[in-house]
C-alpha positions in Angstrom: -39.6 -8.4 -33.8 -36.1 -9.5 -34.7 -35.0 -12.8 -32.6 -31.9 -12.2 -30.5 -28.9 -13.2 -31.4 -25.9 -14.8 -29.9 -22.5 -14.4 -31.2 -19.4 -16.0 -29.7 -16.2 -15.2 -30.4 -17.6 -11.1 -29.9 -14.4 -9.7 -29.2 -12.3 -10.7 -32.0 -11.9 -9.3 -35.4 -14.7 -11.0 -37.2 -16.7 -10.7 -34.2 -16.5 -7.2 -34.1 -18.0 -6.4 -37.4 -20.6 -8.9 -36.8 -21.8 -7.5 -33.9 -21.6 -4.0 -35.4 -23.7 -5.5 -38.5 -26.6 -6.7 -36.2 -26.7 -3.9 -34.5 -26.6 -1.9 -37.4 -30.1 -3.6 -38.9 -31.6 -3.5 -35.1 -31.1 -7.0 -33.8 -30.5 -7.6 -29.9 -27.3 -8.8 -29.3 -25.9 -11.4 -27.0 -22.2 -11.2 -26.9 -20.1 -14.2 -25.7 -16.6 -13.7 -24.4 -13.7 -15.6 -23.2 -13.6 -14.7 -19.4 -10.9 -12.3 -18.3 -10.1 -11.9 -22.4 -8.7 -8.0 -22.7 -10.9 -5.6 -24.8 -9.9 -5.2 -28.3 -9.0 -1.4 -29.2 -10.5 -2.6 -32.9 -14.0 -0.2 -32.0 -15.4 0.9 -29.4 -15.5 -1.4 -26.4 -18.0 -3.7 -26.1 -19.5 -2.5 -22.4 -20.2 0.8 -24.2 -22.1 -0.8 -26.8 -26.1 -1.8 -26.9 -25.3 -5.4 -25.9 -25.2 -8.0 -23.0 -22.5 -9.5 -22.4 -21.8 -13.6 -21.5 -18.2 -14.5 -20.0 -18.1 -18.4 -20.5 -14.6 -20.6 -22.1 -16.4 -22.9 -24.7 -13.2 -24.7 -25.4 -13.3 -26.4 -21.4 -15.9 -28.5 -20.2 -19.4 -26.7 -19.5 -22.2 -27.5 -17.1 -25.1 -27.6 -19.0 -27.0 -25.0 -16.9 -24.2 -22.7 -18.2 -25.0 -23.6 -21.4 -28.8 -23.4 -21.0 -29.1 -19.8 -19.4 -26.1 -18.8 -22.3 -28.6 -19.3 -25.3 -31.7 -18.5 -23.1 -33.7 -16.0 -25.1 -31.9 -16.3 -28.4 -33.4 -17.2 -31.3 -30.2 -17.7 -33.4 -26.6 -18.1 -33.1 -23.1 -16.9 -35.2 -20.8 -19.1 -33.7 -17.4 -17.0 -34.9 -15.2 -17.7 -32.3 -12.0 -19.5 -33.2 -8.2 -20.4 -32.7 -6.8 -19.6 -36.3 -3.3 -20.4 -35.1 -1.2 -21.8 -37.5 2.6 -21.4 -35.1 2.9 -23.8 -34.2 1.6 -26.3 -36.6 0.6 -28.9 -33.5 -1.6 -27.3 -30.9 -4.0 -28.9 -28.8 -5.3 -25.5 -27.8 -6.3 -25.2 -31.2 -8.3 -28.4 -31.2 -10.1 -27.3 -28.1 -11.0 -24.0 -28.5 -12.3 -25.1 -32.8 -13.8 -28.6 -32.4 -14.4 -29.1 -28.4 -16.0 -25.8 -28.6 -18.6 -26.1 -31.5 -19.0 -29.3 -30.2 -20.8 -27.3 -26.9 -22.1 -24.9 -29.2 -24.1 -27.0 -31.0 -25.2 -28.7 -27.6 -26.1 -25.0 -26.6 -28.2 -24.4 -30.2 -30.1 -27.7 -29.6 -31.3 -26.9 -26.1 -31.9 -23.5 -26.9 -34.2 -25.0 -30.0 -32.8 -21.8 -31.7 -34.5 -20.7 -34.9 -30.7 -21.0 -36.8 -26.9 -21.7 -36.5 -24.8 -19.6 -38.4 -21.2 -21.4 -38.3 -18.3 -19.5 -39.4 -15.2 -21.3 -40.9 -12.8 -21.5 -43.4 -12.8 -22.2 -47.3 -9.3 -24.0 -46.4 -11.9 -27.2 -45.6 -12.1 -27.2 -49.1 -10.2 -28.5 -52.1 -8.7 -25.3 -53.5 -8.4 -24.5 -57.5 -6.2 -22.8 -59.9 -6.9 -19.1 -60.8 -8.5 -20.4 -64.2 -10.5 -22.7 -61.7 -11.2 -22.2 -58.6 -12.2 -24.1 -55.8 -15.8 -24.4 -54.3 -17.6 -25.9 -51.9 -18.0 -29.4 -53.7 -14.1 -30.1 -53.7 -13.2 -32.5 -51.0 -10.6 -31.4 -48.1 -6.9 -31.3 -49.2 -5.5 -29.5 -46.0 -4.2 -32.8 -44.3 -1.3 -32.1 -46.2 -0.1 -30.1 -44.6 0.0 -31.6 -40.8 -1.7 -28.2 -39.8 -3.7 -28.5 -36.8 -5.9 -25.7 -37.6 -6.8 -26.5 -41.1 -7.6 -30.4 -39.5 -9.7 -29.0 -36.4 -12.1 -26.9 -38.6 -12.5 -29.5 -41.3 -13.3 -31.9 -38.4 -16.0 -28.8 -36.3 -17.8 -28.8 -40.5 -18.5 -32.1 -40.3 -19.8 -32.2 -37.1 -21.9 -29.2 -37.9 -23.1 -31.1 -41.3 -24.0 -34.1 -39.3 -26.0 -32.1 -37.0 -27.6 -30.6 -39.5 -28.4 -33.5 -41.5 -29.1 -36.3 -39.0 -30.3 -33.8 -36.0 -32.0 -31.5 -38.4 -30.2 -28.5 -36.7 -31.0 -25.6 -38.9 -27.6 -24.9 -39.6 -25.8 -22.7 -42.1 -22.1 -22.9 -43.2 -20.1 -19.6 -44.6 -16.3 -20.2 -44.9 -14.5 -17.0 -45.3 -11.2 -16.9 -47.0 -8.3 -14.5 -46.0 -10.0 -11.7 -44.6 -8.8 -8.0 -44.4 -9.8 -4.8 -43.7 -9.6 -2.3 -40.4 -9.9 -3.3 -36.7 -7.6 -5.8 -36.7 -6.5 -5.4 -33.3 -4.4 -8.5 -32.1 -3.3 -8.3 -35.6 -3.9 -11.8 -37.3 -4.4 -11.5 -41.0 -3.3 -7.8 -41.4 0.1 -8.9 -39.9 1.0 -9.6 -43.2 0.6 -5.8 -44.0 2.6 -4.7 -41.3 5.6 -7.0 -42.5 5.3 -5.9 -45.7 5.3 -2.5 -44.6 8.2 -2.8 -42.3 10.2 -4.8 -45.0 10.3 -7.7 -44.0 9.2 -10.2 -46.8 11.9 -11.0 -48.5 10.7 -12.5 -51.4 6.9 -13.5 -52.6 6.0 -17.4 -52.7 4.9 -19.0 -55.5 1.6 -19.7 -54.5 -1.4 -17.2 -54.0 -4.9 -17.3 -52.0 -8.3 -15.7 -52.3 -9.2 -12.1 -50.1 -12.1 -10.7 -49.0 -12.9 -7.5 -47.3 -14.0 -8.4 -43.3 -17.1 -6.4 -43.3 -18.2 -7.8 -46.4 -17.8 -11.6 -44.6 -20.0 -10.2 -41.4 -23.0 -8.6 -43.9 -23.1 -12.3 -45.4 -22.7 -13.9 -42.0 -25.6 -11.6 -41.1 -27.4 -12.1 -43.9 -27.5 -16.1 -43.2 -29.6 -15.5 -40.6 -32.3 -15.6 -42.6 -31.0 -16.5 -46.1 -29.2 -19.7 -47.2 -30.3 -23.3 -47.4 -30.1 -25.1 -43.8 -27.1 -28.3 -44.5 -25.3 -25.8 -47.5 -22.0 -24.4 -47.1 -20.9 -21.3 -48.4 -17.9 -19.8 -49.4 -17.2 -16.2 -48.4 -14.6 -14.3 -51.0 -14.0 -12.1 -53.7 -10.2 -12.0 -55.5 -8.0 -14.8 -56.4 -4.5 -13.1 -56.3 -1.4 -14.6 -56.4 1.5 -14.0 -54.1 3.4 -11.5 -56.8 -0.1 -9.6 -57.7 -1.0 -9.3 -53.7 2.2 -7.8 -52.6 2.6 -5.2 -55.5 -1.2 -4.1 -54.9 -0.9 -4.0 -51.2 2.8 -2.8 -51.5 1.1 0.4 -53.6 -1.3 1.4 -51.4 1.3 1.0 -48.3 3.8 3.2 -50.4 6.7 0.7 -50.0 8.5 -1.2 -52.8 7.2 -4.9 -53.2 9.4 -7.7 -53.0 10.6 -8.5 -56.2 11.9 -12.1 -56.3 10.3 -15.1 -55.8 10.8 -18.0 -53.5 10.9 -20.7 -55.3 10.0 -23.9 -53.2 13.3 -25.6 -52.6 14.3 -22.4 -51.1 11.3 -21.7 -49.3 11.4 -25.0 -47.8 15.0 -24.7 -46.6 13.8 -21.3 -45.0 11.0 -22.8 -43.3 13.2 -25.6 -41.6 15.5 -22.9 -40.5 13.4 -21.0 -39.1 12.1 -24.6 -37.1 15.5 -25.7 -35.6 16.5 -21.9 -35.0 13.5 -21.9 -32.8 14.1 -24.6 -31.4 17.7 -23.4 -30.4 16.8 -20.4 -29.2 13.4 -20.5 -27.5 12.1 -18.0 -29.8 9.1 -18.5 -31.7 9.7 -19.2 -35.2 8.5 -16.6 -37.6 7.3 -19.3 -40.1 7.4 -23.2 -40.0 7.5 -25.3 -42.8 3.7 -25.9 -42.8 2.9 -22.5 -43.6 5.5 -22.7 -46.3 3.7 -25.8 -47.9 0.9 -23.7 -47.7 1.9 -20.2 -49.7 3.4 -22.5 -52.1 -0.2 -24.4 -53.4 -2.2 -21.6 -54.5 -5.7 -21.5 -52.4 -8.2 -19.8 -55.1 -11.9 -20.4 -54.3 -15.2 -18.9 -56.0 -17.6 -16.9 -53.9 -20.3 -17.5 -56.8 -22.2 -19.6 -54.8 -22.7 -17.1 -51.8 -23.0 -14.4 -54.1 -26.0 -15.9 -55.3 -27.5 -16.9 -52.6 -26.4 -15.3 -49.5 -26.1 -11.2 -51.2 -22.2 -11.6 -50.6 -20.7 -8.1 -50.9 -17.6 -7.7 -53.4 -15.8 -4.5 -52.1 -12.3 -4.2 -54.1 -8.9 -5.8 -51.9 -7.7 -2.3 -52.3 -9.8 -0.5 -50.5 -9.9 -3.5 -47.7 -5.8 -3.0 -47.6 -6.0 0.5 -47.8 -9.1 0.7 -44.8 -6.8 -1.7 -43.0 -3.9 0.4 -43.2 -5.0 3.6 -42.3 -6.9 2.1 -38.9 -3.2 0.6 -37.9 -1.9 4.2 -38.4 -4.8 5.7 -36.3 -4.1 3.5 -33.2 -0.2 3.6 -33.6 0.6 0.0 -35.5 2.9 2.2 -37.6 4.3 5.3 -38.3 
């Protein structure tokens, strides 16, 4: 009989797909939700689904009865839920919700003496490559750059996971997705950048580029840790290294729009970014971009999935058909016209 399995972060857009994924190969499902959080319109709601469902905020302070009766009956956990808030670059909300609350989860997995952690979180804890050679998961963190609080709370939740692993022997596994894409994107995090680009805009491409993966493919490897992987390893969850230029006329193609066509070289992307700061901070208004996330499309953040291809049966569905998948769910429920 398949253990039950706990997944927090079950609303949001990775959790979503996870929890259909488990479902999908019969697994009971626990799913753990922010209390009070709305339901996501991203599929069907979870209340209709097959699944219990835990209210608890891992990112305050938890008695550990809560935390006991959470994981009771589960023999694994996906620990998915995150704060992938990048505007602002400073947030202590960030640092509570991604190291404060794996910090409880792995308190929970411990007392719960489950049979394996699966933690989800970023490749960007890793060095990143070129498109000749990409990153992996041996190259050492080179996000504190970038004074990004997310990049800097996730690096800091892996090592805690590692240690845990390694010194506690938690049987823990690491996947780190890179940019993820594809439909149900309620809220809408990564597929905003579709809906700019579909709107217009983007008025230029950055110099830089990043790795994509379709989401579903991410939760079937998530799911697949469960029982496959090496307890301590990290794995890297991706498929194509695409630069700025190549992204944009690929997803610009499949959105039918014209792709921006010049780029933004760094000493004008810089001066952008810092605009876009003190007009902000003139106005009240939340800046659209800051000049961290302008450091950041100008490096190029390529990774190689080969490692979780190997050993974790990674998928490697096309970025077009994640974009295009994407895209037509955000015309279905009214993200565009």
């Amino acid at each position: 009989m398949l253990p039950r399995v706990l997944v927090t972060g079950a609303n949001g857009f990775l959790g979503r797909h996870l929890v259909a994924e488990l479902l999908r190969r019969g697994y009971p499902v626990r799913a753990l939700v922010r209390p009070g959080s709305p339901p996501s319109p991203a599929l069907p709601p979870l209340h209709t689904l097959p699944v219990e469902i835990c209210e608890l905020d891992l990112s305050c302070a938890v008695r550990k009865a809560e935390l006991v009766a959470t994981a009771s009956g589960c023999g694994a956990i996906i620990h998915a839920a995150a704060l992938a808030q990048v505007n602002p670059a400073r947030s202590p909300a960030v640092w509570a919700t991604n190291l404060r609350g794996t910090e409880q989860v792995l308190s929970l997995a411990q007392q719960a003496g489950v049979a394996r952690l699966v933690y989800v979180g970023t490749a960007n804890v890793f060095g990143f490559g070129t498109l000749k050679q990409p990153g992996d998961e041996t190259r050492p963190y080179a996000g504190q750059r970038y004074g990004l609080d997310y990049m800097d709370s996730k690096r800091a939740a892996t090592d805690l996971v590692l240690r845990a692993a390694a010194q506690e022997q938690l049987p823990a596994v690491l996947v780190h997705p890179t940019f993820m894409l594809g439909p149900g994107d309620a809220r809408p995090t990564s597929g905003a950048l579709l809906l700019e680009l579909r709107a217009g805009r983007l008025p230029g491409y950055p110099i830089g580029g990043k790795n994509y993966v379709h989401v579903h493919d991410v939760a079937v490897a998530c799911v697949n840790a469960l029982t496959e992987g090496r307890v301590g390893e990290s794995y890297i969850l991706g498929n194509e290294n695409l630069s700025y230029r190549d992204a944009f006329r690929l997803m610009a193609d499949v959105l039918g729009v014209a792709a921006p066509r010049w780029p933004l070289l760094p000493p004008l992307a810089n001066c952008y970014g810092v605009l876009s700061s003190w007009h902000a901070s003139l106005t009240g208004r939340p800046a659209r971009v800051n000049p961290a996330m302008i450091a950041v499309a100008n490096d190029g953040h390529y990774f190689t999935p080969q490692k979780a291809r190997a050993e974790l049966g990674l998928p490697q569905t096309p970025v077009r058909e994640a974009v295009a998948e994407a895209f037509e769910w955000f015309k279905a429920h009214n993200y565009v016209q």
